[in-house]
C-alpha positions as CSV (number, residue, x, y, z in Angstrom):
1,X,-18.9,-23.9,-2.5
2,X,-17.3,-25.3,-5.8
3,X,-14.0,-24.0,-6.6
4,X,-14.9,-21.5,-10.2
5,X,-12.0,-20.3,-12.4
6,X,-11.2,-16.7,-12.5
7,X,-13.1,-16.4,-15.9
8,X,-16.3,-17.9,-14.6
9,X,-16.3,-15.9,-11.6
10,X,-15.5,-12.6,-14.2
11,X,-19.1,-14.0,-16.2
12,X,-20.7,-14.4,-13.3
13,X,-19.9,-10.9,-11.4
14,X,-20.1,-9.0,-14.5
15,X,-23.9,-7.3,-13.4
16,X,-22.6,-7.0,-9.8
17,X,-19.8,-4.9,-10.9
18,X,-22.0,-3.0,-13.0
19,X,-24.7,-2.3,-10.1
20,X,-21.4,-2.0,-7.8
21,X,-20.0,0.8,-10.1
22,X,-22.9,3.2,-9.0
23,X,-21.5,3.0,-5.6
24,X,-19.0,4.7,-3.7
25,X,-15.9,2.7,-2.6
26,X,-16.5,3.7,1.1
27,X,-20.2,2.2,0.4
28,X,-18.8,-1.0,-1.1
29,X,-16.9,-1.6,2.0
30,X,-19.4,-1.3,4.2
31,X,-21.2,-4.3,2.9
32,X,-18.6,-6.6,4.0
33,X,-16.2,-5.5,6.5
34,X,-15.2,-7.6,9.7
35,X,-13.5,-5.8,12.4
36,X,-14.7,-2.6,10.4
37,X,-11.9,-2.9,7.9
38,X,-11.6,-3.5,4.2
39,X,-10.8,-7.4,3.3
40,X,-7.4,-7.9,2.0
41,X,-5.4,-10.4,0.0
42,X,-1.7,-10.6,0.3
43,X,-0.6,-10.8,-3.8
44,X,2.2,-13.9,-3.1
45,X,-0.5,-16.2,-4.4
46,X,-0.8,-14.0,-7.4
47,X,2.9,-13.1,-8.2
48,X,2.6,-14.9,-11.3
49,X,0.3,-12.4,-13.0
50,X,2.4,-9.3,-11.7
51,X,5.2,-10.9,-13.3
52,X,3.4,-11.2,-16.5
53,X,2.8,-7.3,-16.4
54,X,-0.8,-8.0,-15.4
55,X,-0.6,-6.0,-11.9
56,X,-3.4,-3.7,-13.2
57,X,-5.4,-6.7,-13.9
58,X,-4.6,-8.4,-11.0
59,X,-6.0,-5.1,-8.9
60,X,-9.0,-4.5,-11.4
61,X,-9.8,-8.3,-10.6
62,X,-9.2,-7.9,-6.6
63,X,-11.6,-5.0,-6.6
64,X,-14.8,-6.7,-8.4
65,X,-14.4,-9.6,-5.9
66,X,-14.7,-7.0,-3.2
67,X,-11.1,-6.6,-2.0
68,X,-10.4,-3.4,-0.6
69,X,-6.9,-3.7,0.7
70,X,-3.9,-5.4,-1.1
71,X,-0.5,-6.4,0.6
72,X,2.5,-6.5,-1.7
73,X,5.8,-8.2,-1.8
74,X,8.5,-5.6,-2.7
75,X,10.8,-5.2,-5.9
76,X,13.4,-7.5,-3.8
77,X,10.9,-10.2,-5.1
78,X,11.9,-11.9,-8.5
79,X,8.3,-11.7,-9.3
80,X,7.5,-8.5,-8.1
81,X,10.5,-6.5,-9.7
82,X,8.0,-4.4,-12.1
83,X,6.2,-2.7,-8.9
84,X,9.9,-1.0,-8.1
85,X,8.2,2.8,-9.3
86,X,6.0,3.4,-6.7
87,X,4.5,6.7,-8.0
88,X,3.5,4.2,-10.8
89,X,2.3,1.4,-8.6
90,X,0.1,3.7,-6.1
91,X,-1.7,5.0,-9.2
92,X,-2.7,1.5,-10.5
93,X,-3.9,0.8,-7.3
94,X,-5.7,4.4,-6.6
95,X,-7.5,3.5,-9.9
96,X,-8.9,0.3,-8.9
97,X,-9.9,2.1,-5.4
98,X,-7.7,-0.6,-3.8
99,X,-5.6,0.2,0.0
100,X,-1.6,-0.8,0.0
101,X,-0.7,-0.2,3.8
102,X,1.8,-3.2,4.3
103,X,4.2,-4.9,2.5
104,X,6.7,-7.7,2.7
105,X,10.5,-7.2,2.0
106,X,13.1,-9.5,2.0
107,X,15.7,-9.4,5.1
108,X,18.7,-8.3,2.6
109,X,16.5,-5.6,1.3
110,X,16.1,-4.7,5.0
111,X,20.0,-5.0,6.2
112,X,21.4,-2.9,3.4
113,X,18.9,-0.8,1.0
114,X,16.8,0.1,4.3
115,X,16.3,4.0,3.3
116,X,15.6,3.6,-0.4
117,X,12.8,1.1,0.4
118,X,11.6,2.8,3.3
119,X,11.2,5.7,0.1
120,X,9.2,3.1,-1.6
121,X,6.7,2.4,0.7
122,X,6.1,5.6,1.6
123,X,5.7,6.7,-1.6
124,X,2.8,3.9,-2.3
125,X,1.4,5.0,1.2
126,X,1.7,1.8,3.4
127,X,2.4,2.1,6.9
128,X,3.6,-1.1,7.5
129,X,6.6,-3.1,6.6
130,X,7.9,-6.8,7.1
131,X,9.5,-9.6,6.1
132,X,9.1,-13.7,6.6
133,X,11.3,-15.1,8.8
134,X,14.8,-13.8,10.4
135,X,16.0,-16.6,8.6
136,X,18.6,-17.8,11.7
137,X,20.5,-20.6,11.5
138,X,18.6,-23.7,11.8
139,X,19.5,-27.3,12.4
140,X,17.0,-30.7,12.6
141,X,14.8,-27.9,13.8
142,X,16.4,-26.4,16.9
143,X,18.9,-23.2,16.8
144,X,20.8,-21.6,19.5
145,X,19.7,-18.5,22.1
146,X,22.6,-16.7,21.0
147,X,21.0,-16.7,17.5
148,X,17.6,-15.8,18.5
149,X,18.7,-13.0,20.5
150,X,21.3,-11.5,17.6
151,X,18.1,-12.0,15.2
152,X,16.0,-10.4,17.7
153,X,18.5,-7.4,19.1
154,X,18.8,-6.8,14.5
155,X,15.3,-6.8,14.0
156,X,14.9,-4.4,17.0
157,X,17.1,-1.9,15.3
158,X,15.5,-2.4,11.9
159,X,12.1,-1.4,13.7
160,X,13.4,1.5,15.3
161,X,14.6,3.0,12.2
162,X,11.2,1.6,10.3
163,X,9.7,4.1,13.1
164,X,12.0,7.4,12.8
165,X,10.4,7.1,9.4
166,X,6.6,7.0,10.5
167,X,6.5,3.2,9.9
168,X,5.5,0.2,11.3
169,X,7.6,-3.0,11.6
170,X,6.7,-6.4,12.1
171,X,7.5,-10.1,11.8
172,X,5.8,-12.8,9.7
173,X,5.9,-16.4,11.3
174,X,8.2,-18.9,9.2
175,X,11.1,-21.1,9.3
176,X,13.7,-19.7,12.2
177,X,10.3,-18.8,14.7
178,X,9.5,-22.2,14.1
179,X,12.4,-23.8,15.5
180,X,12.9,-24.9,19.3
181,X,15.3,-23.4,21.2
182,X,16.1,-24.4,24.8
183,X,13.3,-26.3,24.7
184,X,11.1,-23.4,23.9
185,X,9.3,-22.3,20.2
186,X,11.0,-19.7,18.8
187,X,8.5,-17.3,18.6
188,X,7.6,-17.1,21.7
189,X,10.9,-16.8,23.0
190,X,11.1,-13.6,20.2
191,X,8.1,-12.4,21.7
192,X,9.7,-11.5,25.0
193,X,13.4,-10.2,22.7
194,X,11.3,-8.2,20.4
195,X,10.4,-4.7,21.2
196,X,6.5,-4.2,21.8
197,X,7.0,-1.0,20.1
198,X,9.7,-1.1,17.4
199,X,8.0,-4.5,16.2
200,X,4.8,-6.1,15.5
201,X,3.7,-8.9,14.6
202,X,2.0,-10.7,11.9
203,X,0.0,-14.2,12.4
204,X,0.3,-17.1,10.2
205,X,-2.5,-19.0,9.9
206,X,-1.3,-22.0,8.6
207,X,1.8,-22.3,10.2
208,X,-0.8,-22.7,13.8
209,X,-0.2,-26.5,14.1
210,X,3.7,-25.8,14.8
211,X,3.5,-22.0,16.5
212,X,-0.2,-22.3,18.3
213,X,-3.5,-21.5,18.9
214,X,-3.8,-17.7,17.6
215,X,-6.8,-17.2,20.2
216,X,-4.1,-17.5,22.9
217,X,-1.5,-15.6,21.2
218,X,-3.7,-12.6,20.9
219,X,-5.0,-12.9,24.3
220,X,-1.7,-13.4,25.7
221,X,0.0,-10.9,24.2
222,X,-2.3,-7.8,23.9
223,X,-1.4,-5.3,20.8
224,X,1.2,-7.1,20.0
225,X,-0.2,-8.4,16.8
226,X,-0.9,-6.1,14.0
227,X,-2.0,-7.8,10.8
228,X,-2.8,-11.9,9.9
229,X,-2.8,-13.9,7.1
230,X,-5.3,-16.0,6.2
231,X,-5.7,-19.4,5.4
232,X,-8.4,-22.1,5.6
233,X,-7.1,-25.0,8.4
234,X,-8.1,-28.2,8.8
235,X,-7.5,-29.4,11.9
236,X,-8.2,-33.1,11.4
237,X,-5.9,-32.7,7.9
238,X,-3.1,-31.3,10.3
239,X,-3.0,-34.5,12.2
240,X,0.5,-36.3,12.3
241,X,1.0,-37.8,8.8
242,X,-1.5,-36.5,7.5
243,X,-0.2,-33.4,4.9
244,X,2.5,-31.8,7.2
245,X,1.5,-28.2,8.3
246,X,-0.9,-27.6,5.9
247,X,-2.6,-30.5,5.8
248,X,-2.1,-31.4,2.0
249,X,-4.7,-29.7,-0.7
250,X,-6.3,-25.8,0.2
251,X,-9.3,-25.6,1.8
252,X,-11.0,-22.4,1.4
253,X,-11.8,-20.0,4.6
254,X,-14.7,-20.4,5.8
255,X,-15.0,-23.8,4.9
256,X,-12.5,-25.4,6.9
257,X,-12.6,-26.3,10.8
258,X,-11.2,-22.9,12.5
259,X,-13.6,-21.0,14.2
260,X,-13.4,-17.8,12.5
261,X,-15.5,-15.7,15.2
262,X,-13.8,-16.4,17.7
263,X,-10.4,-15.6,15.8
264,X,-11.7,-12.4,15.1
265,X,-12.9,-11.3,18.3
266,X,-9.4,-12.3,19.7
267,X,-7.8,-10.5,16.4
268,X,-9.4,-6.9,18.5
269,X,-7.2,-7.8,21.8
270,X,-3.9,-8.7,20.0
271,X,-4.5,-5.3,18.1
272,X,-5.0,-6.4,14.9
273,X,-5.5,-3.6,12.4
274,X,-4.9,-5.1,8.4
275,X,-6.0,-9.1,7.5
276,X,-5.0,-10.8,4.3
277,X,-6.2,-13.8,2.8
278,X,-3.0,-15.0,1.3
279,X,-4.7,-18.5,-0.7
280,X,-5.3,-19.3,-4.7
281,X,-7.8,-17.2,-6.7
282,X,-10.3,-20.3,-5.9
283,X,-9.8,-19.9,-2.8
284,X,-9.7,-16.9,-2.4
285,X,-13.2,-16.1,-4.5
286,X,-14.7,-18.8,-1.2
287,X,-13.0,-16.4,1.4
288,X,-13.8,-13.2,0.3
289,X,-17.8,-14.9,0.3
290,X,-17.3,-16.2,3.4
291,X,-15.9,-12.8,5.3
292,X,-18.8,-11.1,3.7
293,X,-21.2,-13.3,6.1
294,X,-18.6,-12.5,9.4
295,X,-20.3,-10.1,11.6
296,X,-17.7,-9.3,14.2
């Protein structure tokens, strides 16, 4: 599929959204739903727009694409700082019939402003929270056990306060659970130090070529794994010199090498319950088109 601007793809959806409007949201979603839930998009890609003031746009454009479930960034964000009433931002997204159950929040937000944005998601209705990476200290791309285990036994108590509250924790894939440690990746070794209940996780598609094959991860680790992100991977782009880890220009889901099928089938073992394509609006206009043709 040709990449199409955001404005082209407003001309060309205009009748669908009219026909669409007739329908019930519940309805929409059922036309293109894999693993029974709503497709999401993680707003990163976007932040631009929010921090132009154009959230409501942003949303009104999400929905007309057939997005049914956003993931935000929190007010910690630069970008993102005009989302901090949440009573405001839950009615924006109520009125584009848009789902807000997860969000990301930056570690500092989560070491020392814990309860007030605990408040904030709440009041927007997610039941989720996370952030990146644990950010440990990382040199020439090893770190030290004592680090992964203080990152790991701080995290734990983040989750188990993220859960007095009625909410989920869990950890994104970057940086620090990339690293080697002992020989070992990172993550995997945070796998064993994190708390199965007090912390879920959240895969990272493109960061595969360095952490692994998600298929394995999900099988290894059952309900472990409680949301992904989504981004189209090229294997044969990922090869050494070839881009780094991932692989040079975007390639749409759906139209890159990944066997999306199987990832989803897997996704039902490791638990997964939200999924967010977190690409460009190009690519993400191919994604949401291609996750309306996944049956799983």
């Amino acid at each position: 599929m040709t990449a199409i601007s955001r404005r082209e793809f407003l001309k060309q959806s205009a009748t669908d959204v009219a026909v669409a409007g007739f329908l019930s949201i519940g309805a929409r979603q059922l036309c293109a739903n894999p693993l029974g839930l709503p497709i999401g998009s993680q707003t990163y890609p976007h932040r631009q727009r929010i921090k132009d003031g154009d959230f409501a746009g942003l949303c009104k454009d999400m929905a007309a694409l057939g997005v049914g479930s956003l993931e935000l960034c929190s007010p910690g964000y630069e970008e993102f700082s005009s989302l901090a009433d949440a009573k405001q931002t839950k009615q924006i997204l109520e009125d584009h019939g848009l789902m807000c159950p997860s969000s990301h929040f930056t570690l500092e937000e989560l070491r020392t402003k814990q309860q007030q944005i605990i408040a904030w998601a709440k009041d927007i209705g997610m039941t989720q929270m996370g952030t990146a990476s644990l950010d440990g200290p990382v040199h020439n791309g090893v770190t030290t056990m004592d680090a992964v285990k203080k990152a790991a036994d701080e995290y734990n108590k983040i989750g188990e306060v993220a859960a007095e509250a009625g909410l989920q924790q869990f950890l994104h894939d970057e940086r620090f659970e990339m690293s080697k440690v002992e020989g070992r990746l990172t993550y995997e070794v945070l796998l064993e130090l994190l708390d199965p209940k007090l912390v879920k996780m959240q895969f990272q598609m493109s960061a595969m070529r360095v952490v692994g094959d998600p298929v394995m991860y999900f099988t290894k680790y059952p309900g472990r794994f409680i949301s992904m992100h989504l981004q189209g991977v090229d294997l044969k782009a990922l090869a050494p010199g070839a881009g780094g880890m991932r692989g040079g220009p975007g390639v749409a889901v759906g139209k890159d090498s990944l066997d999306w099928p199987k990832i989803f089938t897997a996704a039902k073992t490791g638990g997964v319950k939200n999924y967010f394509l977190e690409q460009n609006w190009d690519l993400t206009v191919q994604g949401v088109a291609y996750l309306k043709t996944l049956n799983v």
